[in-house]
Steps between C-alpha positions, in 0.01 A plus 500: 500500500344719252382396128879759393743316690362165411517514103751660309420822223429285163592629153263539235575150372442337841154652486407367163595113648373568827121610337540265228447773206708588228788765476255722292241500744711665778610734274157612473440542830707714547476695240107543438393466941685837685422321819735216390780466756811729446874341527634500863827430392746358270578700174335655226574180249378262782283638748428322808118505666391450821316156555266574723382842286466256189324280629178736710523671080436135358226421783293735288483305149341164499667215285221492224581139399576343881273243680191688692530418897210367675321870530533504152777765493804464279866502625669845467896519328586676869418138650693364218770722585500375869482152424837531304662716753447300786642181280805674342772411743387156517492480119906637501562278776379214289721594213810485700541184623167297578290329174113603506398208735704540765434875491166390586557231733686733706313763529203292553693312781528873699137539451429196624731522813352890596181359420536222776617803716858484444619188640243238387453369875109464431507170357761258328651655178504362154808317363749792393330784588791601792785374186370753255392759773864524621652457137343858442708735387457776802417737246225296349380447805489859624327618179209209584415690835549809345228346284296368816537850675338694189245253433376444836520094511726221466292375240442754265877558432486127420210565206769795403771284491295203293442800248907484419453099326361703160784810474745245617356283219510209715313174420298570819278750270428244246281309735355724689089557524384797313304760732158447198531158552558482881217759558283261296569238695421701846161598343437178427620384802283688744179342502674178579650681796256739640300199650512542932719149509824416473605427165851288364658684243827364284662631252699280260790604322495780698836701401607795723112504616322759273180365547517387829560863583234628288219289660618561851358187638775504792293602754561267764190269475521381165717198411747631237775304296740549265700262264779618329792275360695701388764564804622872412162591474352300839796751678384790373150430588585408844687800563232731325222291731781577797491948380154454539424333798279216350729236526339328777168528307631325181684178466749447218547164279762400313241241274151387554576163605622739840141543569416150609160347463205720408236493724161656561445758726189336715706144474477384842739376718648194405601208786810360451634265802220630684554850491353760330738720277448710222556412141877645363496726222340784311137586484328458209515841370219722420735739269833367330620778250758458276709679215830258410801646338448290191789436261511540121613125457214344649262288267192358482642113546667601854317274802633842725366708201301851657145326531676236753463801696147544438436116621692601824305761549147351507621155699591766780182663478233456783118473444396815391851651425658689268819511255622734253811405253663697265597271181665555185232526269677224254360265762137577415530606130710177368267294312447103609685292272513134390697447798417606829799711651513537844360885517191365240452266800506687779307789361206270401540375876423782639166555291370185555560505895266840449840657654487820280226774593689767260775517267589888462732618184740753702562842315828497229814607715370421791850368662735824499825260418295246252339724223562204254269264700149553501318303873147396623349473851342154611199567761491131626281417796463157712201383474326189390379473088224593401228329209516792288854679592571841305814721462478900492757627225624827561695681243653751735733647239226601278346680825734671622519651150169625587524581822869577555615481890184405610529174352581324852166601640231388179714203495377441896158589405481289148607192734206572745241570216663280230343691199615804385369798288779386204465109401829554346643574849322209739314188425399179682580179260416138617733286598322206315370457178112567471212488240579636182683501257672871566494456853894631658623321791858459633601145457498493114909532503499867376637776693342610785649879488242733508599710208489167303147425633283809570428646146126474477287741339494843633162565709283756350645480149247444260645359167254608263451834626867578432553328138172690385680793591789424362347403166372864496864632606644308229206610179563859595882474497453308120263627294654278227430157717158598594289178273761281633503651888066468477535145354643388852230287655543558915308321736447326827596142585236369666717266743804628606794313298689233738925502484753299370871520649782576268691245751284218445465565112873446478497210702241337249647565183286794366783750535853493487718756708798610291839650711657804374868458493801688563722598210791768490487804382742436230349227332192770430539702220258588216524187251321156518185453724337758746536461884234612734627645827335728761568811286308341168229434807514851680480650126845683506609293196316381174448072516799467200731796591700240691605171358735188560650286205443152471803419494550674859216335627629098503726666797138490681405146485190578725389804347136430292348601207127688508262386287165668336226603799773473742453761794776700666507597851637744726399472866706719682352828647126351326446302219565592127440262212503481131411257212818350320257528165791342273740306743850451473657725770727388816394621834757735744419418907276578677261498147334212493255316257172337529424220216138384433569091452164481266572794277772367272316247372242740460676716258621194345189325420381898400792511241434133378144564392361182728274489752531751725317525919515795628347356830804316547681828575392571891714804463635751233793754487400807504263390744716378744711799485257707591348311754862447663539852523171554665496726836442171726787363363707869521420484881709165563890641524686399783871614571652717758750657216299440140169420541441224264180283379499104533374389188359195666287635701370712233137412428285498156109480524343182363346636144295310244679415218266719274573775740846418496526529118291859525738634710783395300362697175405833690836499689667453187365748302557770867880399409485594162319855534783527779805444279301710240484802750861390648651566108282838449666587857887396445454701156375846599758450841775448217381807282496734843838311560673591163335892464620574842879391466507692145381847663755413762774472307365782291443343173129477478244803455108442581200667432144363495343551110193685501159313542441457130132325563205770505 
């Protein structure tokens, strides 16, 4: 049957869905490439193409955006094409009378059966395979060996027909691996597996089997297991195991508890009434992998939260082995609170057991279907603790923004090596707590993301260097600062300043967090006291252009007050701040506020006349803005949709009060020069503003006076 007679002409519309472009972009096709396909029928308003001539035109132009194979060559719109050709009747045969499911289940049920050779006599068939096999429609089923005939295997028309779960927009595609993460987890997986022995190999949670597939430890000598509860999802696996042939090679559970009693590889034979006999169960595996389909509701006080599967993983480990979990990464970046919750537990469980050899921050959007969720990969190993046990932090988002696709393979390499060239990017923290006051380790309750954690000086930065240079910048640029730019004292500290946790300064007192709140739009007008929201932070509005009467405001019971030296702070997308200098405004969410405890009764004993200790005040406003905003603070967002900045694991260096106070008066006076040059700005934008719209509407006249100096 040739390529003609199997697929129908398509229309110009069928090849914009079938290539997944837009209507304009065929249209320029044709119109700017001569060698674009001409109509083979159909009518001069809707022309009709043929298939197979469209698609050898789009084998030619690459899809610049599409995933890079493994010879590093990207997909071309003609495979594309194909790919939606060969799945277009089954897509219409879905719409007319099957739901997206049992579409699949179906079709998968054919593939299964031709895979087994047509009659499934090699070995005992799964429940329902021969009810769904003959509850295919005969069409369906003659379009799946259509499928087998063109692509050569029983098994490959099943990966076509697993393709149909996204356009069919089926829940199937929600849960299923992404090809980054599952070729991350085959790279990481092959040292385990290139040893000459046989190796047990499970996969939890395993779904329809992406990564099972992707490792392609179903060779016939390793010991390979799945567990999958889910039962719609067990059947499909089983049949696409069945397409393929590896069913005999791979065992399927419906729960863990399936597996029986983990045992040892070497364990010897045990006697039991005097005969010797094998222990019953699983192996203890040298690789479990593992990426659950984890829900939105799930919280951190669940006892089944997403780290229970973390604790699964590592008590089926063997001595030696390996495990790698994909987690939410609320599970590692939620704080330890006055109570223990469950994940708070479990999490620290893991570290002390010396259970964690790598925690690795996945790149935003990783999951296709979950762009709002933002996950990390545990590298767990089975092995006993160790005196001084360490964790390598990778922050692989921030890498692959250096390194793009190739993120997969420095990942591999950072994991063997455990430093890389970027601190920012890969660190190794203790677990414990050692010597020193500014020493980081894990257990201290924080988060243990890496974004949050790995924000340490850039290497080869030199401090004093730059501000020198700057200095100079900044006299050239104003001549009319120059006795107060040269009065700047810089210099070198001769012991590098220690750290002090925003976290742990609001859990002592020293500051207070204030909430901005959420008030509607129509109780803001331009009358009573000003609100600060992200445009007053982003600079698209004036701090007092909006406003919200007083009156309005008892309708917002939790809404707070500022108060002199307050700070504002915007941490999504980095970190801007500002100095409330005067006080009295109400914060708009996500603006938030950062109160110095001390520094009111500083100003008050200021005002009073009376004694007044300036030592007392371990930190100062402008100051702490400043320092807030820092780069190594900038560097700590997190968030697969807005990257935002915990402000508790925000850090300020431990200063000497003197210094502190310093600071305060040369930062102060920077923010005065800047509001000076601000106002001389906003007035010559106005005057450029106003001559322009009076020559436009032709009222206005200009000429430059003559030079009247000699």
């Amino acid at each position: 049957m040739t390529e003609q007679r199997r697929y129908e002409p398509v229309t110009l519309g069928e090849i914009k869905e079938l290539a997944g472009v837009g209507r304009p972009t065929v249209s320029n096709w044709r119109r700017r490439h001569d060698s674009f396909p001409g109509p083979a029928g159909g009518s001069e308003s809707k022309p009709l193409f043929d298939a197979e001539s469209i698609a050898e035109w789009l084998d030619e132009r690459p899809v610049p955006d599409g995933e890079r194979g493994p010879d590093g060559r990207l997909p071309t719109y003609g495979e594309r094409f194909r790919d939606g050709l060969r799945l277009r009747r089954l897509v219409t045969l879905g719409h007319e009378r099957l739901s997206a499911d049992q579409l699949i289940t179906q079709a998968l049920a054919v593939a299964a059966m031709e895979g087994e050779g047509g009659s499934g006599t090699g070995h005992a068939l799964p429940d329902g395979l021969l009810a769904d096999f003959g509850g295919a429609d005969p069409r369906l089923a003659h379009t799946v060996r259509d499928l087998i005939e063109e692509l050569g295997s029983a098994g490959a028309a099943a990966e076509a027909v697993l393709q149909l779960a996204g356009r069919l927009e089926s829940d199937l595609a929600m849960d299923s691996t992404p090809k980054a993460v599952a070729d991350l987890m085959d790279a990481l997986a092959k040292p385990v597996l290139s040893t000459p022995k046989k190796h047990s190999v499970l996969n939890l949670c395993a779904g329809t089997g992406d990564l099972l597939f992707a490792l392609r430890a179903d060779d016939g000598i390793n010991d390979v297991a799945a567990v999958e509860s889910d039962p719609l999802r067990r059947k499909l696996l089983t049949y696409r195991l069945l397409a393929h042939g590896a069913a005999a090679a791979i065992e399927v559970f419906a729960g863990v508890q399936e597996l029986g009693d983990v045992h040892p590889h070497d364990q010897e034979m045990a006697v039991v009434a005097g005969r010797h006999e094998e222990p019953w169960g699983f192996p203890a595996a040298d690789l479990v992998i593992a990426d659950p389909p984890y829900a939105s509701g799930e919280r951190e006080r669940d006892e089944d939260g997403p780290l229970r599967w973390a604790i699964e993983a590592v008590r089926l480990l063997g001595q030696g082995g390996h495990a790698f979990v994909v987690v939410p990464s609320w599970t590692l970046s939620r704080p330890r609170g006055g109570i223990m919750t469950a994940n708070a537990r479990m999490r620290e469980d893991l570290l002390k057991a010396d259970a964690v050899e790598a925690i690795v921050q996945l790149p935003r959007r990783v999951h296709t279907f979950r762009t709002g969720a933002e996950h990390a990969l545990l590298v767990l190993r089975g092995a006993p603790p160790r005196a001084a046990a360490q964790v390598l932090l990778i922050d692989a988002d921030r890498l692959a923004g250096r390194v793009g696709d190739a993120w997969q393979s420095h990942m591999v390499g950072l994991l063997k090596s455990g430093e890389g060239p970027v601190s920012q990017e890969a660190q190794r923290v203790q677990v414990m707590a050692t010597a020193g006051p500014a020493a980081s380790y894990l257990l201290d309750g924080r988060s243990l993301l890496p974004a949050h954690r790995l924000a340490s000086p850039e290497k080869g930065l030199d401090h004093f260097a730059e501000t020198l240079e700057a200095k100079q910048k900044a006299y050239a640029a104003l001549p009319h600062l120059k006795q107060w730019i040269g009065d700047l004292g810089v210099g070198k500290k001769e012991e590098h300043a220690g750290h002090l946790r925003v976290g742990g300064q609001l859990r002592a007192g020293q500051l207070t967090l204030l909430a901005g709140h959420r008030i509607r739009e129509s109780d803001i007008g331009d009358a009573g006291v000003p609100v600060v929201g992200r445009e007053e932070m982003l600079g698209a509005l004036e701090i007092g252009t909006r406003r919200i009467l007083l009156e309005d405001l008892t309708a917002y019971p939790q809404a707070v007050m500022t108060e002199q030296g307050d700070v504002f702070l915007f941490t999504e997308h980095g970190v801007r701040t500002q100095v409330d200098e005067a006080g009295g405004c109400v914060l708009l969410a996500p603006v938030q506020g950062l109160r110095i405890a001390a520094y009111r009764k500083y100003l008050t004993d200021l005002a009073a006349g009376g004694p007044v200790y300036p030592e007392s005040l371990w930190m100062r406003p402008y100051p702490l803005a400043h320092l807030l905003a820092a780069p190594r603070n900038q560097h700590r967002g997190s968030g697969s949709l807005v990257r935002r900045v915990s402000v508790r694991d925000m850090d300020l260096p431990r200063l000497p009060a003197e210094e502190v106070a310093d600071l305060e008066i040369v930062l102060a006076e920077v923010a005065r020069h800047r509001a000076d040059a601000r106002r001389q700005l906003t007035a010559l934008e106005s005057l450029a503003e106003r001559l322009a719209a009076g020559v436009a509407d032709g009222d206005l006249r200009l000429r430059k006076r003559p030079d009247s100096r000699p």
